[in-house]
C-alpha positions, 0 to 999 in steps of 0.5 A: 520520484522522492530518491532521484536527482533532478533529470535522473528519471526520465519516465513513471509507470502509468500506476503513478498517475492513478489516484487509486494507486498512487500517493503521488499523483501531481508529482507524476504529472512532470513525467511521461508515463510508460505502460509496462511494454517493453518497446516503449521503455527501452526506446527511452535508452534507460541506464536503469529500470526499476520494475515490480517482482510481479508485473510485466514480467514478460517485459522485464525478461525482454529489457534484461536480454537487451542488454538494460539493467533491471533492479527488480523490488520486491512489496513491502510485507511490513513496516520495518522493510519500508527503510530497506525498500528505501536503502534498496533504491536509493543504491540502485541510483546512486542516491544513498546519501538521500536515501538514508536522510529519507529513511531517517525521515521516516523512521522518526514519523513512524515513532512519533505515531507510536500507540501504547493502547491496549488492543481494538478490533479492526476488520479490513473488508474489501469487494468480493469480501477481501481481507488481509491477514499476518504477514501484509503491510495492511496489518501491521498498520493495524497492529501499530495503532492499537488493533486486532486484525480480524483477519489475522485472528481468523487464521488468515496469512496473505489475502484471502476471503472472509465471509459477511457471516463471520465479519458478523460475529467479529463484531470489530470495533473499526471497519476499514474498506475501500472507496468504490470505483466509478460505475457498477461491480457485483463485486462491490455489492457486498460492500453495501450489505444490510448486514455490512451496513449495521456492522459500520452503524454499531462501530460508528467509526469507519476508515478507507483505505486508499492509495497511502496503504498501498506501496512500502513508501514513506506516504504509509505514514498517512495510513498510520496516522489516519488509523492512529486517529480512529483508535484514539477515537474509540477511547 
């Protein structure tokens, strides 16, 4: 949606119209959404899909034997990977001259938000105690604005569980987790622990991480700045 010419995309996956999911809902308003299925995309005689490297992957192996091109891209792991994302798409469309202005873009909103202080701990702690260690974009927002991920000091890369117990003992300084989803989930009640609850008393600063953390675009800008903002605040 930021890379193409106007009448160029002609539908968005149905994750673009989910504000849990998506930085640019209202834009993906002016498309049909599609829901992955490989009928239904290739019933729109597309030139070009551009598709995840984990979902519906079934789908994608259908449209390539039909004859459609699929440009599959890969998550962002980092922030220095979102201009090669970017670069990467633009290509794929035709588009670079638009791309590298984007990326030009967001190279200097990156250095603008530069923080040059010395390490506070931040914990990413999700349902079901989900965190994020080395190796993800959510930590390397972490590292850029002046933190010390707690899931990255216990040892974790990739995703993977931390218990309450060892949160605990982390002490972090900032708490970062997600606003909860309509309705009721057990794996959401450890996110309202006693325990939990006075971590986030004691930090007294706490962030939620939405959909701007999410996808390697140039919206991760918003994640950056927000998590800037807490650790400016902690001085």
């Amino acid at each position: 949606m930021l890379l193409a010419a106007p009448g160029q995309l002609v539908s968005v996956s149905d994750l673009a119209t989910d504000v849990r999911s998506s930085s640019m809902v209202d834009q993906a308003a002016a498309y049909p959404a599609n829901h992955g299925g490989a009928e239904e995309v290739f019933l729109l005689h597309p030139d070009l899909v551009l598709a995840g490297t984990y979902t519906t992957l079934g789908s994608v192996d259908m449209l390539r034997r039909l004859g459609v091109r699929v440009v599959q891209v890969p998550p962002v792991n980092a922030l220095d990977q979102v201009p090669e994302q970017i670069i990467a798409v633009g290509q794929a469309l035709g588009r670079e001259d638009a791309a590298r202005k984007l990326v030009a873009e967001f190279q200097a909103g990156l250095a603008a938000l530069a923080v040059d202080l010395p390490p506070a701990t931040a914990a990413l702690y999700f349902p079901n105690g989900y965190t994020t260690g080395k190796g993800t974009l959510a930590d390397d927002v972490l590292t850029r604005t002046g933190f010390a991920n707690v899931g990255a000091t216990a040892g974790l890369t990739g995703g993977g569980t931390l218990p309450l117990e060892r949160l605990v003992l982390a002490e972090p300084q900032v708490v970062v987790t997600s606003t909860p989803y309509p309705g009721a989930s057990r794996a959401e009640e450890i996110l309202s622990h006693p325990a939990l609850a006075e971590i986030r008393k004691k930090a007294g600063i706490s962030a939620a991480s939405d959909a701007d953390w999410v996808c390697g675009t140039p919206y991760i800008l918003r994640a950056v700045a927000g998590m800037r903002q807490a650790r400016e605040a902690l001085e």
